[in-house]
N, C-alpha and C positions, 0 to 999 in steps of 0.2 A: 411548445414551451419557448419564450425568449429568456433569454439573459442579457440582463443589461451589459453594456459595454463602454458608455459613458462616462466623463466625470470622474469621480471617485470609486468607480467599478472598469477603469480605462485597464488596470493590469491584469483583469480576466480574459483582454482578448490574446494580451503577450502567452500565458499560459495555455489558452486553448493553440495558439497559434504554434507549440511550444510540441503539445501533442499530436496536433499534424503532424510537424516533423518527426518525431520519436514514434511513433506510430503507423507513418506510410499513408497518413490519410487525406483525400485530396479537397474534403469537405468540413468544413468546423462540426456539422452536424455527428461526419461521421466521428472526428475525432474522439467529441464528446461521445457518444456510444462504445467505442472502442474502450477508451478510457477508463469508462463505467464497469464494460466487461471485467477487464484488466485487473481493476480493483476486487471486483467478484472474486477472481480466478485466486488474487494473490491473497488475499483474504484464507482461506481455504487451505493456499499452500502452504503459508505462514503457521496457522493451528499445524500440519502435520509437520512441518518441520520443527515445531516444540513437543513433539512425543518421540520427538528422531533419540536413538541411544548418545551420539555425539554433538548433543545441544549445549551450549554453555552460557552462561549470563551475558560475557561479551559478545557471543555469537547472536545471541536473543537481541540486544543493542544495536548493534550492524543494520541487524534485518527490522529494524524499529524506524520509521516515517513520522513526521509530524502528523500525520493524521493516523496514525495507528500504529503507537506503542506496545511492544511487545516485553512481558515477563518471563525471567523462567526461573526455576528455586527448585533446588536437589534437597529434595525432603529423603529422611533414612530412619530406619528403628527398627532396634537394637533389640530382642528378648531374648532373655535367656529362660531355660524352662528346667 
């Protein structure tokens, strides 16, 4: 797979080059892959940390990315019998 880097795609290589550093990795290749992982893993985490007892709408916010928005809503009810 390429990725363009030229031109009007010139700030894809700032970013990959972004997660080398953040990442430890000494390859663009690898970055990207790491990266990818990364997103998997937090993905995953994210869902189990909105069924945590101590989740709050601010807290859901925090942990909210431009690329993946997170909700969370205290639903309750009430019966009496």
């Amino acid at each position: 797979m390429r990725i363009r880097t030229d031109g009007d795609y010139a700030h894809r290589l700032d970013v990959i080059e972004a997660a080398m550093d953040a990442l430890d990795e000494n390859t663009k290749t690898a970055a990207v892959l790491a990266a990818c992982e990364h997103a998997r893993q937090d993905r995953r985490a994210k869902a189990k940390a909105l069924e945590h007892p101590d989740m709050t709408p601010e807290l859901a916010e925090v942990l909210s990315t431009s690329e993946l928005q997170l909700t969370y809503q205290v639903k309750t009810t009430l019966r009496t019998e």
